[in-house]
N, C-alpha and C positions, 0 to 999 in steps of 0.2 A: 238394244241396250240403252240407257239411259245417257242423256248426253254430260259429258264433260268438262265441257266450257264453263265461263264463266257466264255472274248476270252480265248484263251489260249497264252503261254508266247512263245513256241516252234518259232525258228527260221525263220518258213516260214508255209504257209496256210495246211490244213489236204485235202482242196482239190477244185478243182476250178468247178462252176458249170455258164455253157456257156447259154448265151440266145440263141436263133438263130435267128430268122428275124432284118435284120438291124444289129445284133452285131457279126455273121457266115459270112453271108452271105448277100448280097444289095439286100433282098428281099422283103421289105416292098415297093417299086413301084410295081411289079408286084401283089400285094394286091389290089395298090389301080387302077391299071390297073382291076384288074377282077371285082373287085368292078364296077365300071365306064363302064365298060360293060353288066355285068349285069341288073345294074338300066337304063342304055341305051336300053335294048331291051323292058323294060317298058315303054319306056317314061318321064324317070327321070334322069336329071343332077344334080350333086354332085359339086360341087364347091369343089377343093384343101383341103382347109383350113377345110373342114366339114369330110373328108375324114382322116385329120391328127389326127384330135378329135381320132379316136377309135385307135391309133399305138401304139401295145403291150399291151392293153388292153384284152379282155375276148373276144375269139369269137362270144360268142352270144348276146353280146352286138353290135355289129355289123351288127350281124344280123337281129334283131330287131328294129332298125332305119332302115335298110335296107326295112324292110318288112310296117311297117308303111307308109316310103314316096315313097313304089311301090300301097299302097292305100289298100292291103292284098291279093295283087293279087299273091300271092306266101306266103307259109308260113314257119314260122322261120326253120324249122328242111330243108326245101326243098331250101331256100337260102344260109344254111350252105353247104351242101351236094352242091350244084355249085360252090361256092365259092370254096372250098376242089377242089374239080372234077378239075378248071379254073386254080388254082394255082399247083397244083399237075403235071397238064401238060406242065406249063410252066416250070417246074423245071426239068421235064423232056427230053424235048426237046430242052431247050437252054441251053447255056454255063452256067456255074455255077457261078453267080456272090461273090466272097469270097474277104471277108474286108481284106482292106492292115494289111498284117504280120500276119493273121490268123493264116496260115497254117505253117509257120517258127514255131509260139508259141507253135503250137498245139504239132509239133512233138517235140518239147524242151521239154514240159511238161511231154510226155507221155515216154523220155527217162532219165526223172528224177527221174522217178514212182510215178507221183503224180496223184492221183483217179482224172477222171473229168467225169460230165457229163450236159447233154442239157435239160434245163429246157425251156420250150415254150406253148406257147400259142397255135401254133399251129396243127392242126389233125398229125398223125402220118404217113398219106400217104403225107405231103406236105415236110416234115423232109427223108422220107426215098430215095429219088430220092438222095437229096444232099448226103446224108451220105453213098451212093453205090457211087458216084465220090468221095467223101472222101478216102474211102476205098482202090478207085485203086489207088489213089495217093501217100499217106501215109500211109494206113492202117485206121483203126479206133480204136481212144485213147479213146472211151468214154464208162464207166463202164456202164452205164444206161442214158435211155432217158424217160423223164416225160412229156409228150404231154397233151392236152384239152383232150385228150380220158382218160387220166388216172385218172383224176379228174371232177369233180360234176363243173357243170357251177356258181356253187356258190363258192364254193373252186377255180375258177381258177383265176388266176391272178389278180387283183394287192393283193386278200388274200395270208397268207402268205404258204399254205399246198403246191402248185410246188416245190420250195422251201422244205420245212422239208421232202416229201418225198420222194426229190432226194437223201437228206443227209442221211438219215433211209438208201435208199437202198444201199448206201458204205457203212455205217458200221462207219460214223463221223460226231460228231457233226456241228450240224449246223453253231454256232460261232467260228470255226474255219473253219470256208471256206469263200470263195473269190467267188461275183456272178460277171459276168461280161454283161453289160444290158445298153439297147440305150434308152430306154424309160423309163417316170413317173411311167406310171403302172409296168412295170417290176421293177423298182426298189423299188419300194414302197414294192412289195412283196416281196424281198429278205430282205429289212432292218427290215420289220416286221417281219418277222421269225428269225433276230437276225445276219443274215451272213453282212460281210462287201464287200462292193458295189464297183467296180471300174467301171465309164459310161461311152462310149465312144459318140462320136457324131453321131444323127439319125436325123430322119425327127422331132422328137418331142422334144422339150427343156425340158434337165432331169436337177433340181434346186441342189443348196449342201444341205448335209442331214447327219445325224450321222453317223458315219463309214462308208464316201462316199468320193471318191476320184475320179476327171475327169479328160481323155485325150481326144485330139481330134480323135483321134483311133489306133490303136495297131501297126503303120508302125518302126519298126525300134528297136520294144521294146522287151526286152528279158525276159529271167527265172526272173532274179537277178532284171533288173528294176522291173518286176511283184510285187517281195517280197517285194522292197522297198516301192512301190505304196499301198503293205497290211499295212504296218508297219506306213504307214504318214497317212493313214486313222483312225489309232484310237490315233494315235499325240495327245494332247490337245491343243487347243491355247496356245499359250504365249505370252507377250508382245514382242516388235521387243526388246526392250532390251538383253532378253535373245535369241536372234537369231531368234523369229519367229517359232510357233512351228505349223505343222500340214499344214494342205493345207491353199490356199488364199481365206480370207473370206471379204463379205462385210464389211466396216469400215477402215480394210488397207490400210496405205500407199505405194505403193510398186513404184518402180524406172523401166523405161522403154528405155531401150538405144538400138538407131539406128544405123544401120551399119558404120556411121560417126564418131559414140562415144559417141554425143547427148544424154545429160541425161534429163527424163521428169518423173514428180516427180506426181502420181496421189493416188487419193483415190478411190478404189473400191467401185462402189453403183451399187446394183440392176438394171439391164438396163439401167446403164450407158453407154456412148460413149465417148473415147477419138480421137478429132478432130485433121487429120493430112492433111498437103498438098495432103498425096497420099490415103487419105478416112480414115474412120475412124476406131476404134479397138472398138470393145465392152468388157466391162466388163464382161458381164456372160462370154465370152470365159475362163475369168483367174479365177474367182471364183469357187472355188470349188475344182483345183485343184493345181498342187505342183508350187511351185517355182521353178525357172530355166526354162525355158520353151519359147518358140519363140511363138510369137503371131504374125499373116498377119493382115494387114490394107487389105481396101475392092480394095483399089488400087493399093496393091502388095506388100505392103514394110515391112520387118521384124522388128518385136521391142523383144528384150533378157528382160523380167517379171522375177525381183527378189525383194526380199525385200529389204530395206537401211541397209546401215552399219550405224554405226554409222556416218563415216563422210558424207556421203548421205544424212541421217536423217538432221545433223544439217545447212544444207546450203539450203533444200529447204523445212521444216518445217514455220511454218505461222510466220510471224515478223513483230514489230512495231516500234523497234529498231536495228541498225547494230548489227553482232553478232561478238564474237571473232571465227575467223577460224578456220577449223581444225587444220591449219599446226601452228597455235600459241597455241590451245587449247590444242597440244598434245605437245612441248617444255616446258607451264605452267604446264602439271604434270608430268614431269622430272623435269627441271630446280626446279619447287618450291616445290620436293619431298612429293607429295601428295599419301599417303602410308594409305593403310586399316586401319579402328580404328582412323582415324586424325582427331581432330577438326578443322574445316575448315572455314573461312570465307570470304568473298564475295560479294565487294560492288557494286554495279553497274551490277545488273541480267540482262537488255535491255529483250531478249527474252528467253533468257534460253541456248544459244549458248555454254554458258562454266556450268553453272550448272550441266546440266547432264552428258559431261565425268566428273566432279567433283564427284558426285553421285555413279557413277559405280567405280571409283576410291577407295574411303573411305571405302567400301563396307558396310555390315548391321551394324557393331561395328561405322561407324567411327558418325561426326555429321558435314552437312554443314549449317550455319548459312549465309544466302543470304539478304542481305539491298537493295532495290529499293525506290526510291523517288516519280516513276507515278503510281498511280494504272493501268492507263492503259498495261504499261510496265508487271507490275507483274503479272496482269492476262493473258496474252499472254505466259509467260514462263509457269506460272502453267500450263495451258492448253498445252501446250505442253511436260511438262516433265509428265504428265499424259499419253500423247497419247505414248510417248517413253516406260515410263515404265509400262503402264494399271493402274497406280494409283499414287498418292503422297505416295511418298519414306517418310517412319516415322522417317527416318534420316536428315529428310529437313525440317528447320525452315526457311521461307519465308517470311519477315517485310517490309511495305508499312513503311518506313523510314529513315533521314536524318543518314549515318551513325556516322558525327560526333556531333549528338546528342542524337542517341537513342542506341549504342551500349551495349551490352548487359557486364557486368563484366566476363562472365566464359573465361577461360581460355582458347586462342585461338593457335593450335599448328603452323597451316599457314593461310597466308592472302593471297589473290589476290583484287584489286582493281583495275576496270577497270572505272574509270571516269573521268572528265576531267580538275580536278587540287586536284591530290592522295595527293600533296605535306601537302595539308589543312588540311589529316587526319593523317599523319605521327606519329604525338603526342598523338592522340587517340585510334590509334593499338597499338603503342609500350607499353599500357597501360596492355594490355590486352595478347600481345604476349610472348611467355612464352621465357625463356633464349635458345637460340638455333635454334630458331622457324624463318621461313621463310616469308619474306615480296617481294612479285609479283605484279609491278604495270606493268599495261598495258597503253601505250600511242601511241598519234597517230605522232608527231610532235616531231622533237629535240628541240626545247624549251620548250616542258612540258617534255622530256625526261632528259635535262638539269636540269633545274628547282626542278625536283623532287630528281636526283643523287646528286645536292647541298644541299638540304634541308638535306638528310640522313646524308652529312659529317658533316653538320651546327650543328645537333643536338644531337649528339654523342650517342653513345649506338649502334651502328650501325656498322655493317662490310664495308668495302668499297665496296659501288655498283658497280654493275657492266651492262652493257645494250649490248643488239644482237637483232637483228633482223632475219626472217627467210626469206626465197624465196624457191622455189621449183622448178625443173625442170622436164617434161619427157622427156623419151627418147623412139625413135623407132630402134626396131633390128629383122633387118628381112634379114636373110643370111648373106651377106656379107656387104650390109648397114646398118651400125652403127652410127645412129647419134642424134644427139638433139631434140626434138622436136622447133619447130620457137617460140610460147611462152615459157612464164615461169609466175609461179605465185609469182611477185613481192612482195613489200614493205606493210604492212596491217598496221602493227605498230611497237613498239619496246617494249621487255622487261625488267624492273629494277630488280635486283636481289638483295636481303640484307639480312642477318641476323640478329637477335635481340640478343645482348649482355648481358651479367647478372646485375645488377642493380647497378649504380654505377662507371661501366666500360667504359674505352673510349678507340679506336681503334686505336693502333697505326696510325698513320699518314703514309702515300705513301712518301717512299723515292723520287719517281720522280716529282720533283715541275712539277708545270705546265706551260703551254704556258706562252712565256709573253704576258699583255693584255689578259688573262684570267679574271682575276678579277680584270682589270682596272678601271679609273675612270667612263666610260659608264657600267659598271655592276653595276648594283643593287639591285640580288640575294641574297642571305642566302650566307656566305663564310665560309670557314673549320675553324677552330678554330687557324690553326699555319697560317691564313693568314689576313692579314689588308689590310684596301686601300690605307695605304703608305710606307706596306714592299713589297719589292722586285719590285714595279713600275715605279721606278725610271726611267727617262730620259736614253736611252742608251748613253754609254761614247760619243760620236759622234757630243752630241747635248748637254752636260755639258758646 
C-alpha cells in the first residue's frame, strides 16, 4: 500500500528515482519501432497514435492488444519475449540515445550522495545494455533497479508497488523522494505511492497533478534547480496577490513577453492556444509547471511565462472603465499616505485599477470603503479584485452609490476621488475626514484641476492644495550606450493633494498673491476668501 507519512521538511529530496524509457534515454521509438515490426510480420498495421496509447504503461498490456489484432497467432508470453529480444538488441547495437542533461545530472547527483534508482516498466535485459554504456561513461549512480521482472503484471505500473519498492530497497521513504517520469502511467504511479513527480516532455501528454511539477526536459538543469523544482511541487496555490505560489495552473493569468519587450497578458485553459504571427504557443506546455520559464511558438519565436506583478496585473486585467495607472496609483499611496490599519475611502472604483494597491496597502487591520455609481462598473472591479486576491478582501466594503448621497458617517482617515467634478464632494468628505486626514483627488484636465484646488481654498478647513503630475521615462544601458529610451509614458492625469484641518480652523492664506487676472472678471470659480472681484483687479496704472 502507499505510504502515509508525511513529506518531510529536510532541505532537499532523500532520493531521486529515475524512469527510463523516454525520461534516460529516447527509447520509446525504438518500442514502437519493434512494435510495428512485429505486427508487420503478421499482417498488421498500427497506426502512430494507437501505438502512443500504451507509453509507460504495463508491458503486458501491450502485449495483449498486440496479440488480439495479430488475431492469436502468437501468444501474450511469446509477444513479450520479442518485443524484449527486438528492443534488447536495438539497445545494444546502436548508439545510446540519452535525454539532454541526463548524464551532467546523473553524475551531480551521485557526487552529492544522494540514493537514486530506475524504476521501469521495462524487462531487465532492455535496461542492462544501457546501464553497461552508462557505466563506462560515468560509472553507475544507481543503488537499485526495479524492472517488470520484479513485479507481478498487476503490480506494475501505473500501480503504485515500482515505486514503494524501489524506496524499501534504499532504506527511504517514499515521500521524501523525487520520481522523475515522461509518461501518464508512470506518473500516476509514482504519485499514488506518495513520491512527488517532476515530468519531462515524451511522446505521451503527462496532465498537472498533486506534487507534480513539468519541464520540458532536463537540458541545462542542475542539483540546486532539481531541489527547487521538489520544493515548488508541494507549494500550495496562492493568489497572484501574494506572489503566485506553486507551479502554473489552469485559471491563471500569467504575462508572456517577446524578445521585443511586448507584453501579452493570457489566461491558462486546458488546451488552450495562444495565437502569434510566428505560430502558436499552447497552454499545456506552461501548465503545470514553474514560472520563469521560455516557452517556443510552433514558428520559432520565444515568449519569457511569468506571473503579473502587480503593475502587469492592473493594466491588462478586464475593464469597463479607464483605470488609474500604475505610475499614479503608486504617487496616490505616497503622496496620500495610505499606511496599514487606515480607513480608507474611494469614490469613483471604474474597474478596480486603484482598489487593489489600496487593499494591499491598508493591509488586514486597515478598511477601504469604495463608492461606484454603475453597477456595471462595480462588478467588473469585484471580479477582478477577486481574481487578484482569490477572494473579496473582508476589508472591502464596495457600494453601488452616489457618493455624495450615500456616504457612510464612520470616520474616514484618507480619501481619493477619482471622478469627474471631486469639487461637488469636497463638503461631504470633509464631513467625515478626520483632523489631519488626507484628501487625493484624481483629475484629468487643468480646469477640473483648477476648479477643484479653488474650491478647497473657497471652503476653508483645508491646507493649501497642491497638484503634480507624473511621466515616466525608460532608459537603455548597454555598455557604453547610455541613453533614453525614444517614448515616455506621459500626462494620464494630475493629483490634488490637501489636508483636512480641525473643525473651525482656517488656513492661513499664501503669502504669494496670485497672477493678475486670475480671478478676474471672466472667472467665475469658488475664490479664496482674502480675494473679491474687485480687490486687486483693478485697471493697471497705464490704462487709469
Amino acid at each position: 500500500m502507499p505510504s502515509e507519512t508525511h513529506p518531510t521538511t529536510a532541505s532537499h529530496f532523500a532520493a531521486v528515482l529515475w524512469d527510463f524509457d523516454g525520461t534516460l534515454v529516447d527509447t520509446e521509438l525504438r518500442w514502437a519501432e519493434a512494435e510495428m515490426a512485429i505486427l508487420a510480420s503478421h499482417g498488421v498495421k498500427w497506426e502512430p497514435e494507437r501505438a502512443k496509447e500504451f507509453t509507460g504503461g504495463p508491458l503486458i498490456d501491450i502485449c495483449k492488444a498486440m496479440t488480439a489484432d495479430m488475431g492469436g497467432s502468437l501468444t501474450v508470453d511469446e509477444v513479450r519475449h520479442e518485443l524484449i529480444t527486438m528492443v534488447s538488441r536495438f539497445n545494444r547495437e546502436r548508439e545510446v540515445p540519452w535525454r539532454p542533461g541526463v548524464l551532467d545530472l546523473l553524475t551531480e547527483m551521485r557526487e552529492a550522495g544522494i540514493p537514486m534508482a530506475i524504476v521501469t516498466g521495462s524487462a531487465h535485459a532492455v535496461v542492462e545494455p544501457v546501464l553497461a554504456a552508462m557505466t563506462e561513461r560515468i560509472g553507475n549512480p544507481f543503488g537499485t533497479v526495479v524492472t517488470f521482472d520484479d513485479v507481478t503484471p498487476e503490480t506494475a505500473k501505473p500501480a503504485p508497488d515500482p515505486y514503494l519498492l524501489a524506496a524499501e530497497r534504499l532504506g527511504v521513504s517514499i515521500t521524501d523522494c523525487l520520481a522523475i517520469e515522461d509518461s501518464p502511467q508512470g506518473a500516476t504511479s509514482a504519485t499514488v505511492a506518495g513520491a512527488a513527480v517532476l515530468t519531462v516532455t515524451g511522446l505521451a501528454e503527462v496532465g498537472p497533478g498533486p506534487r507534480r511539477v513539468h519541464r520540458s526536459d532536463l537540458s541545462g538543469v542542475s542539483l540546486a534547480d532539481v531541489v527547487s523544482l521538489w520544493h515548488l511541487a508541494d507549494e500550495p496555490a496562492t493568489p497572484v496577490a501574494n506572489g503566485g505560489g506553486g507551479v502554473l495552473r489552469a485559471g491563471e493569468r500569467i504575462t508572456l513577453t517577446d524578445p521585443k519587450g511586448r507584453k501579452h497578458s493570457i489566461i491558462l485553459q486546458p488546451g488552450g492556444v495562444f495565437h502569434t504571427t510566428k505560430g502558436a504557443v499552447r497552454h499545456d506546455d506552461l501548465i503545470g509547471g514553474p514560472q520563469g520559464v521560455v516557452v517556443t511558438s510552433v514558428g520559432g519565436l520565444d515568449f519569457l511565462a511569468m506571473r503579473p506583478i502587480l503593475s502587469e496585473f492592473t493594466v491588462s486585467m478586464p475593464r469597463e472603465a479607464a483605470i488609474i495607472y500604475p505610475k499614479e496609483a503608486a504617487q496616490i499611496t505616497m503622496w496620500a499616505d495610505i499606511f496599514p490599519g487606515a480607513r480608507v475611502l474611494e469614490a469613483g472604483v471604474g474597474s478596480g485599477g486603484l482598489s487593489i494597491p489600496l487593499l494591499r496597502a491598508i493591509g488586514p487591520n486597515g478598511r477601504l470603503h469604495s463608492y461606484e455609481r454603475r453597477q456595471e462598473f462595480a462588478d467588473v472591479a469585484r471580479k477582478n479584485v477577486e481574481s487578484f486576491y482569490g477572494e473579496i478582501p473582508s476589508t472591502w466594503d464596495l457600494k453601488v452609490s452616489d457618493l455624495a448621497t450615500g456616504i457612510s458617517s464612520e470616520p474616514i482617515d484618507r480619501a481619493i476621488l477619482d471622478m469627474l467634478a471631486p469639487w461637488e464632494c469636497v463638503e461631504t468628505v470633509g464631513k467625515v475626514l478626520v483632523p489631519g486626514g488626507v484628501l487625493c483627488c484624481y483629475v484629468a484636465t487643468t480646469t477640473q484641476m483648477g476648479r477643484v484646488m479653488d474650491t478647497l481654498r473657497a471652503a476653508g478647513g483645508w491646507t493649501e492644495p497642491s497638484a503634480t503630475e507624473t511621466t515616466t521615462r525608460d532608459w537603455h544601458a548597454e555598455g557604453l550606450a547610455i541613453r533614453p529610451a525614444h517614448g515616455t509614458t506621459g500626462h494620464t492625469g494630475f493629483l490634488v493633494i490637501s489636508r483636512r484641518l480641525a473643525p473651525g480652523v482656517t488656513a492661513p492664506m499664501r503669502k504669494r498673491r496670485p497672477a493678475p487676472g486670475a480671478y478676474g472678471p471672466d472667472y467665475h470659480g469658488p475664490r479664496p476668501h482674502n480675494i473679491t472681484e474687485h480687490d486687486q483687479w483693478r485697471l493697471p496704472k497705464e490704462e487709469k
